[in-house]
Backbone bond lengths (Angstrom), bond angles and torsions (degrees), N, CA, C in turn:
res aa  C-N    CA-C-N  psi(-1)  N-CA   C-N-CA  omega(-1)  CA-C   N-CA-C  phi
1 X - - - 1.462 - - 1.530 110.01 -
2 X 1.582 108.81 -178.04 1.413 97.47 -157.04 1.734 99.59 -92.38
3 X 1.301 102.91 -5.62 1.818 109.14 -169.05 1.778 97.78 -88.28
4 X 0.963 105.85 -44.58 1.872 117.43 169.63 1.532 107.30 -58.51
5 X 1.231 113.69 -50.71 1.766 101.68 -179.95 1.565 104.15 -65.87
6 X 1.279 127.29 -45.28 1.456 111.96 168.83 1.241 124.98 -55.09
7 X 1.424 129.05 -45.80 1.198 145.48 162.50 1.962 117.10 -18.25
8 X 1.705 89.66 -54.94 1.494 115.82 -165.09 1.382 104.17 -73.24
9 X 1.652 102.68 -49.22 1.505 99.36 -175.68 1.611 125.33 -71.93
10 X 1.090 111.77 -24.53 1.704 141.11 166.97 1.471 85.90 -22.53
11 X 1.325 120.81 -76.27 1.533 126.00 -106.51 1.761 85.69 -93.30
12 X 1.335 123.56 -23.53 1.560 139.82 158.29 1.698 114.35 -44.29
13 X 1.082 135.01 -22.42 1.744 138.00 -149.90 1.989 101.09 -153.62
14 X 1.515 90.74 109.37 1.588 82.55 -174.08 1.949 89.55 -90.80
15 X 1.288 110.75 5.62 1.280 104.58 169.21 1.934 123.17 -94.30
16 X 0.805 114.82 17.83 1.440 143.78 -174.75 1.635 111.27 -57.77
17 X 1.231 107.91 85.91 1.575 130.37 178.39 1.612 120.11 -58.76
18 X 1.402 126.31 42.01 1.317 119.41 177.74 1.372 134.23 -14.53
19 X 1.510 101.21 -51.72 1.796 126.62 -179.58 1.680 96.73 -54.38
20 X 1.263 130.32 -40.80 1.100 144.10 173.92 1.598 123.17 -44.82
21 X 1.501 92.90 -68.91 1.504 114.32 -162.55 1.156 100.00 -86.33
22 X 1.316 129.69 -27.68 1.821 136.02 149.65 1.507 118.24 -34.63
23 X 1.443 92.62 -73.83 1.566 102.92 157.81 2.002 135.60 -44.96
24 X 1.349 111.84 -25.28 1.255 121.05 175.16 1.608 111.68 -95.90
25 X 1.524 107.14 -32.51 1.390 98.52 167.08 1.077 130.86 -68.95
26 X 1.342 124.28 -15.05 2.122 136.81 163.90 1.314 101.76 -58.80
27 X 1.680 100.06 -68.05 1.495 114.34 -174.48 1.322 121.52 -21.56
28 X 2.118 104.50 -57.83 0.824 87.65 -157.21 1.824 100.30 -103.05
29 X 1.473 113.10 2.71 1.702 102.54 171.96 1.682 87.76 110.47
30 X 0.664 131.36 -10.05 2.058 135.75 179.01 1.417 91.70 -49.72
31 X 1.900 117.05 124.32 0.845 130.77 100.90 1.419 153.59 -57.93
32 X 1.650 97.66 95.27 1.367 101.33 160.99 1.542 148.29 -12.80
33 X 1.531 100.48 -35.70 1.588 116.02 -159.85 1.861 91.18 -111.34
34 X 1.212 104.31 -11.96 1.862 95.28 -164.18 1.737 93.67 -90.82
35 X 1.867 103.64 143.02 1.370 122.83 172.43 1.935 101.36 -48.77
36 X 0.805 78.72 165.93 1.972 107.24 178.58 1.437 93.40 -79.27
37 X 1.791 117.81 -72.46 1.018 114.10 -176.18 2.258 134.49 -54.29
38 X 1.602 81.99 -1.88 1.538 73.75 -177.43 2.058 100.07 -113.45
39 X 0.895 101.12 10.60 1.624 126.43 166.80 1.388 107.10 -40.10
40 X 1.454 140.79 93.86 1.005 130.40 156.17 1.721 123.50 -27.29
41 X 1.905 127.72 164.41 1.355 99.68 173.46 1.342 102.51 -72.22
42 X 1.364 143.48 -55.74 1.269 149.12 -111.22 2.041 72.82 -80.09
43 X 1.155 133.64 -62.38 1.407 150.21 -162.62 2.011 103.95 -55.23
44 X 1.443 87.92 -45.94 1.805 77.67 -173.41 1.679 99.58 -76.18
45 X 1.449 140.74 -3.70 0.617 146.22 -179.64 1.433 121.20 -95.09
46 X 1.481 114.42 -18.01 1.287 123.85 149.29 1.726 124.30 -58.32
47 X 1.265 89.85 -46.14 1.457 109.59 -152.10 1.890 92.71 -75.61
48 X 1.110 125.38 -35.71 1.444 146.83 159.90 1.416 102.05 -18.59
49 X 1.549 92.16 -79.15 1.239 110.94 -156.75 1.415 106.34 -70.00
50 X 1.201 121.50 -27.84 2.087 133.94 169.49 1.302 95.49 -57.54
51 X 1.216 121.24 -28.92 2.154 106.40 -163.66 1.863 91.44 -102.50
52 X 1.269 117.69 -19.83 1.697 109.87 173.62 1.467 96.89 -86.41
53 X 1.204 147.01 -53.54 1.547 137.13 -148.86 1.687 93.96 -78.70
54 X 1.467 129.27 -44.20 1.262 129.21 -137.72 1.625 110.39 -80.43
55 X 1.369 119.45 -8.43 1.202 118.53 162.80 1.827 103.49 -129.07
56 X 1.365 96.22 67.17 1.322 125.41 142.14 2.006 114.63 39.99
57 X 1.348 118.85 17.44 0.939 104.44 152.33 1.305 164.41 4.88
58 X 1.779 132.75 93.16 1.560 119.48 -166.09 1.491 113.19 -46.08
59 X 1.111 108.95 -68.59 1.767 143.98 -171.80 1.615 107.06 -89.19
60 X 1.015 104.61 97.38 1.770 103.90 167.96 1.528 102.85 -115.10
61 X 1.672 109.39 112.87 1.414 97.72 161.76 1.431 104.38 -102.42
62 X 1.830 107.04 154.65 1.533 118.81 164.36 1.862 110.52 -132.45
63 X 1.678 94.89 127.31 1.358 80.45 -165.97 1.752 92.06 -126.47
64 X 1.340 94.88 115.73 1.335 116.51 169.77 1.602 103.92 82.78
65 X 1.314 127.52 48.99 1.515 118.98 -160.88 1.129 99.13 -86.64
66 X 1.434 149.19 -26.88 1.494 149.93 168.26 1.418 112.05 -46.31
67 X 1.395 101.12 -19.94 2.138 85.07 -154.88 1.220 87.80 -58.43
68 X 1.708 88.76 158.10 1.578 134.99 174.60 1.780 95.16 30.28
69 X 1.191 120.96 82.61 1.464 115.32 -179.79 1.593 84.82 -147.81
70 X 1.338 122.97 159.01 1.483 128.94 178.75 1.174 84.15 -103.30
71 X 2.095 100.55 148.64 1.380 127.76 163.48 1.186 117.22 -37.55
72 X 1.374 142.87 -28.71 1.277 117.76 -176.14 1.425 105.09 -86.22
73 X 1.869 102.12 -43.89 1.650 77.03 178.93 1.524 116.33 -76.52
74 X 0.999 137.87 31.10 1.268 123.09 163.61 2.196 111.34 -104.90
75 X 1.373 84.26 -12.67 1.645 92.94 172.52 1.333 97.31 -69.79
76 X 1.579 133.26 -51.70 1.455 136.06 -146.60 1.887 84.55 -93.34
77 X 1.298 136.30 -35.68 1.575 115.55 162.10 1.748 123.03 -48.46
78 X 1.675 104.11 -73.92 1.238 107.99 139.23 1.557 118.38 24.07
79 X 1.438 94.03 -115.46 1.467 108.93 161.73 1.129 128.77 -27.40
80 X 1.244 146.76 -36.65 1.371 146.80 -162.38 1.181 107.69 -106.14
81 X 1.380 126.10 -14.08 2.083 147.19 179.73 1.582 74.01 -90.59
82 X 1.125 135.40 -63.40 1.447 111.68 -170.15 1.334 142.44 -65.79
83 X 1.819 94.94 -20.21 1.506 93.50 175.95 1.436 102.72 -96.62
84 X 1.204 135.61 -22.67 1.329 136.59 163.39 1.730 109.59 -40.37
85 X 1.107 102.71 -28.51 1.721 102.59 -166.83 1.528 99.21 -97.71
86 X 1.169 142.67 -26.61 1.321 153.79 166.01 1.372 113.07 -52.89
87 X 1.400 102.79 -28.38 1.846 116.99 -168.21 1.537 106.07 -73.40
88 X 1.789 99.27 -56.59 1.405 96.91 -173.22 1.753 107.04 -149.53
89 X 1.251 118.10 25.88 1.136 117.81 178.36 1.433 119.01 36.87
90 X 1.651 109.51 81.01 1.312 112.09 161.53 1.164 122.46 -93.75
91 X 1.593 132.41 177.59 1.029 152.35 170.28 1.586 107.86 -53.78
92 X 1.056 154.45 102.13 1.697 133.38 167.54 1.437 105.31 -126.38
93 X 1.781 97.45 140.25 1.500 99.81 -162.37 1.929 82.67 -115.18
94 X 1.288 111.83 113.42 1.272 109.16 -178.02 1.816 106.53 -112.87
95 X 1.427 94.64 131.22 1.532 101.51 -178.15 1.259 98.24 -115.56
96 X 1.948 106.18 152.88 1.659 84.50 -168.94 2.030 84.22 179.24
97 X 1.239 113.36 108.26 1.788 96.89 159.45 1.516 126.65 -73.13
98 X 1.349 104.68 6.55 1.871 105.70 -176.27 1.783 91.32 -103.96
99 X 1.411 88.02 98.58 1.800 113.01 173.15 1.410 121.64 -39.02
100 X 1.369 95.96 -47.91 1.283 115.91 -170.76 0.881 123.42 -60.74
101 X 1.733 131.69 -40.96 1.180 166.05 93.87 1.817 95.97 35.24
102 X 1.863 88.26 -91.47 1.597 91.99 -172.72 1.432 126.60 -49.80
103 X 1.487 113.72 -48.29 1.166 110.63 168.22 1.676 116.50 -58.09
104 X 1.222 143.38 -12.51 1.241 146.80 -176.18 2.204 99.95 -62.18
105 X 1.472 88.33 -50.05 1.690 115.55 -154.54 1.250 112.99 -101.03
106 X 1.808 134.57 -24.93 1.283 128.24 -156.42 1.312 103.81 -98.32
107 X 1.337 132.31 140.40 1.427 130.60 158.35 1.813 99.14 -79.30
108 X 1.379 135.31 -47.93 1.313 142.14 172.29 1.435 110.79 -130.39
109 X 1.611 99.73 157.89 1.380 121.15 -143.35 1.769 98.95 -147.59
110 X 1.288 99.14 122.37 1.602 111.18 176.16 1.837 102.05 -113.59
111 X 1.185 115.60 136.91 1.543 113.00 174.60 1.511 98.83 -115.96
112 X 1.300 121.19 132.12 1.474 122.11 -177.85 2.046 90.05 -133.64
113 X 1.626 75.04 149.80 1.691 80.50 178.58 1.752 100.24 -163.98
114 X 1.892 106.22 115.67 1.472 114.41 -148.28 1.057 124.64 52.04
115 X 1.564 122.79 35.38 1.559 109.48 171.29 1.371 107.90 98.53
116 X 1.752 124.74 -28.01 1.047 113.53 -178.62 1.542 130.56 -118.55
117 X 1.750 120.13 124.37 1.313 143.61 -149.21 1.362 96.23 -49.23
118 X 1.751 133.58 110.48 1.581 108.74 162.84 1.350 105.37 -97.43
119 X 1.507 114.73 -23.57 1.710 103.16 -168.77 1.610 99.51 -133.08
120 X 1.335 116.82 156.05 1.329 94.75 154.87 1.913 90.58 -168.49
121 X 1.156 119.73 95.61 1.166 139.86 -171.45 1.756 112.00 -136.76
122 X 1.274 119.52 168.04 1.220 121.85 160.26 1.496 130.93 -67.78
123 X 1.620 113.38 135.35 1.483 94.70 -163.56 1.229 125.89 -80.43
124 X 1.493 129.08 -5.39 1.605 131.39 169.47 1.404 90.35 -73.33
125 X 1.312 138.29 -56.23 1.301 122.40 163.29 1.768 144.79 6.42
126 X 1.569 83.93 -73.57 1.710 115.93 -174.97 1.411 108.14 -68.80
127 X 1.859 107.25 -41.72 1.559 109.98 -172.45 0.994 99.55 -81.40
128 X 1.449 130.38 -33.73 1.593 120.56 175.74 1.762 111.17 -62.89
129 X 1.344 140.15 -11.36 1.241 113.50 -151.73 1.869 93.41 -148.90
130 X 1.558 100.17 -5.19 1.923 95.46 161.68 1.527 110.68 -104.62
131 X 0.723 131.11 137.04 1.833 145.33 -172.57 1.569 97.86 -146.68
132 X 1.239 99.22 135.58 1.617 142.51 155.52 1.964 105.68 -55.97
133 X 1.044 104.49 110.21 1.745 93.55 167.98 1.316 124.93 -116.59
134 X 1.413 156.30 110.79 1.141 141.69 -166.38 1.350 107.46 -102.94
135 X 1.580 118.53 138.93 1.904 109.65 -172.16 1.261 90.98 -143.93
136 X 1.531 111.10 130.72 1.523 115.12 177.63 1.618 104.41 -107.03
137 X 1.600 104.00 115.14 1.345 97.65 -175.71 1.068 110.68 -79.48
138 X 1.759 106.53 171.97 1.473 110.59 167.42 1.468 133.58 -73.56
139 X 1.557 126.51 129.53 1.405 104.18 176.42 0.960 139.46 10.51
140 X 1.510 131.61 136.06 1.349 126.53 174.66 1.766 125.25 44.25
141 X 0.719 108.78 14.17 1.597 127.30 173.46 1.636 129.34 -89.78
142 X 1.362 117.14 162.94 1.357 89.36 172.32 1.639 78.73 -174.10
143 X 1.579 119.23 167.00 1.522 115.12 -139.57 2.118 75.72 -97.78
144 X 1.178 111.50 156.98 1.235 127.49 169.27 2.046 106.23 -75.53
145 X 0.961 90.50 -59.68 1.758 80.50 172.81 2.187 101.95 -164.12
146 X 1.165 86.45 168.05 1.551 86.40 -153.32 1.418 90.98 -102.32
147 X 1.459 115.54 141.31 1.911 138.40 -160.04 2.075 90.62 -48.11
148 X 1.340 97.09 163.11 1.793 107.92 175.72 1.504 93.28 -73.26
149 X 1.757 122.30 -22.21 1.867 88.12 -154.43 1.617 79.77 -103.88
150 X 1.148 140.81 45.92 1.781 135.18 150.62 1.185 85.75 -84.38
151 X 2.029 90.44 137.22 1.598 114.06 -178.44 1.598 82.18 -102.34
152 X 1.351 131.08 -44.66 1.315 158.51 -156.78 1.599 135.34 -138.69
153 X 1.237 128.25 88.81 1.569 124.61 152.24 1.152 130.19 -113.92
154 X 1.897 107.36 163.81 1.341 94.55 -176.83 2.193 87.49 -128.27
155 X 1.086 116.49 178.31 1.453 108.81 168.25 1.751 82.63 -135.21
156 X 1.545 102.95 141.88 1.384 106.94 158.32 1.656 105.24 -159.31
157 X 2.094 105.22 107.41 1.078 136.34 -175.77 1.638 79.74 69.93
158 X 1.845 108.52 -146.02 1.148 123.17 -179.30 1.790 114.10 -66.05
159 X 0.997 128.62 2.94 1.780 104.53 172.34 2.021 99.02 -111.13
160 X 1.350 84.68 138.76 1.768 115.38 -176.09 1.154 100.17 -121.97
161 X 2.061 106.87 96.84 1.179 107.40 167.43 1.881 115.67 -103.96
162 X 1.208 128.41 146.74 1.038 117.78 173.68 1.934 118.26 -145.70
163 X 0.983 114.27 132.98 1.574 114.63 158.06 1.277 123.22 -59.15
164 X 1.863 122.26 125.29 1.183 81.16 171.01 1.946 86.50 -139.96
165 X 1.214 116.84 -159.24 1.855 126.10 177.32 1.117 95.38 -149.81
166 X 1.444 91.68 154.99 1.909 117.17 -167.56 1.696 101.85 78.55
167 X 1.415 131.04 21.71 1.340 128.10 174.41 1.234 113.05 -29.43
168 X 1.345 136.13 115.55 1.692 129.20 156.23 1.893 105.59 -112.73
169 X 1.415 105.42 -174.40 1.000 110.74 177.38 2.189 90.17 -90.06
170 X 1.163 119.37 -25.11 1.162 107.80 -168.76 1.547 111.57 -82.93
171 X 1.424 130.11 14.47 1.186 136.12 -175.41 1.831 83.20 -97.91
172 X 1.199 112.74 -59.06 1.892 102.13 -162.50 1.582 112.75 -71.19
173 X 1.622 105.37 -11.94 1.615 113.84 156.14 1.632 108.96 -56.24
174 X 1.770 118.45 -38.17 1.707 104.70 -138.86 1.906 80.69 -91.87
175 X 1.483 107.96 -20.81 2.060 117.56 -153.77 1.649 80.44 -85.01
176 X 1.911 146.02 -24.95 1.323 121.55 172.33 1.560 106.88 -89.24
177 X 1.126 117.68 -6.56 1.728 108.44 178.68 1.705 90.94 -85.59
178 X 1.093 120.42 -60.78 1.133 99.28 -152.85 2.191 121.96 -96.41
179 X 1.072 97.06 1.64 1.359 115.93 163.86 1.847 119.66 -101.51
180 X 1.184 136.73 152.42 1.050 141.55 148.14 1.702 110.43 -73.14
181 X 1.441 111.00 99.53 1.269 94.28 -173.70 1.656 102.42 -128.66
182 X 1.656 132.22 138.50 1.039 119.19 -174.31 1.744 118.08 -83.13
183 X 1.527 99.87 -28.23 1.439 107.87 172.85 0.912 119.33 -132.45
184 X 1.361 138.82 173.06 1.642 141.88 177.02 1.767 102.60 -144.85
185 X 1.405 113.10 127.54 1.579 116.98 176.39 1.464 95.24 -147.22
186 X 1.437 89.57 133.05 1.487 95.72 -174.46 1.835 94.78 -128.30
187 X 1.899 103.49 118.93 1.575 109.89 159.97 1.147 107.31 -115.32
188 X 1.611 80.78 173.00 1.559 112.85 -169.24 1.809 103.93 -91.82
189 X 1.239 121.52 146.89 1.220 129.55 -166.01 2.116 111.69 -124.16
190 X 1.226 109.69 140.51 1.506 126.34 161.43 1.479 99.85 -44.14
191 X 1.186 103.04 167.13 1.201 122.21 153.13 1.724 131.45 -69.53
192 X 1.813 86.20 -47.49 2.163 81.54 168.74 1.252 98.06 -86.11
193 X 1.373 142.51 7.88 1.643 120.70 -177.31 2.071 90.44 -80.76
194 X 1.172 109.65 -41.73 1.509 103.45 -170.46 1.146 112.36 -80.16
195 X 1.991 112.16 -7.96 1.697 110.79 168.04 1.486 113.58 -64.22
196 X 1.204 107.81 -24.39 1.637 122.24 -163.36 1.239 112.50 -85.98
197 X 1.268 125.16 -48.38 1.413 130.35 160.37 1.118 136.62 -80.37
198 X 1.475 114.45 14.91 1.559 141.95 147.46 1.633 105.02 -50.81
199 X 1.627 79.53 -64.45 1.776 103.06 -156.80 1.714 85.89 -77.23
200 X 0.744 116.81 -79.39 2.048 107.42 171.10 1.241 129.73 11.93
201 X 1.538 83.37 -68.25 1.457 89.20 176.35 1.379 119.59 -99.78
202 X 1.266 142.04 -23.54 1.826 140.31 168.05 1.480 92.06 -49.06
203 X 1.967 131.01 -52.75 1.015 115.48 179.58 1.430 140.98 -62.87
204 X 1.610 108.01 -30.33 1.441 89.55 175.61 1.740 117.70 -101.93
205 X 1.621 102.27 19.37 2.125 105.94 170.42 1.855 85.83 -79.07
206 X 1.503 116.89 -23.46 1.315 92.86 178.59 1.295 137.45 -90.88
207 X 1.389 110.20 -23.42 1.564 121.65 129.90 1.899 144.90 -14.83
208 X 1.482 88.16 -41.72 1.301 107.02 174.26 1.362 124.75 -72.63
């Protein structure tokens, strides 16, 4: 049962935060008295994560703890990684393709793709300094070669859109000197929009 698996794991951690795991069992709706085996997933996956946070851990990794779980219960997980981290500020290495997610939870953010490191900075960071640019060239034109900090472009007819990092105002100074360009719009981007054009673009320089 779910009061016995706490019970069991207790007796393992003389650092064992009750006030905690009290607190995560409301949070997360845990019956005490209900079998393990009749545990919904989204629920045994609560209950998981109550027996790793509740004796207070440096290093908690979770890798992939969302899959196939519905948004709410991953709001009410969510939640409980947050108040766990409020308690005593651990280390948590959270892996996860639901963006939304990461950006919800990460102070820093590594993007790996096959093994290999493209980013690994802080994430107010990244959103502050990758931008979306859209440039409508002029007639008959077409850009001579595209800036060092594009992670990602595409040209289709006259609009030249590209991703790029290290955004300044002196990059859309160097793209009107040296392009014919009729417009310049510069947005702001998600977190998976710049996961995507990570992978976008590493994939098609390998293409080439």
């Amino acid at each position: 049962r779910v009061g016995e698996a706490v019970e069991f794991c207790k007796t393992f951690y003389s650092a064992w935060n009750s006030r905690l795991c009290d607190k995560l069992m409301k949070l997360f709706g845990l019956d005490a008295g209900k079998q393990f085996r009749h545990l919904s997933k989204g629920n045994q996956v609560k209950l998981s994560l109550l027996l790793a946070l509740s004796h207070e851990p440096e290093v908690l990794i979770l890798d992939e703890p969302m899959s196939g779980l519905d948004p709410l219960i991953r709001e009410e997980i969510l939640d409980g990684i947050l108040q766990a981290a409020c308690e005593r500020e651990p280390t948590i290495l959270f892996s996860s393709h639901v963006l939304a997610d990461v950006q919800r939870l990460a102070d820093s953010i590594a993007i790996l793709d096959q093994g290999e490191l493209l980013v690994d900075c802080g994430v107010d960071d990244l959103l502050a300094h990758t931008k979306r640019i859209r440039a409508v060239l002029a007639d008959g034109t077409t850009p001579s070669r595209q800036p060092d900090e594009a992670i990602w472009h595409r040209i289709q007819k006259r609009e030249w859109l590209m991703t790029v990092r290290d955004y300044s105002g002196e990059l859309l100074e160097r793209l009107r000197s040296q392009h014919q360009l009729e417009n310049l719009e510069v947005m702001d981007l998600s977190l998976e929009e710049i996961f995507k054009d990570y992978i976008r673009g590493r994939r098609s320089l390998a293409c080439t």
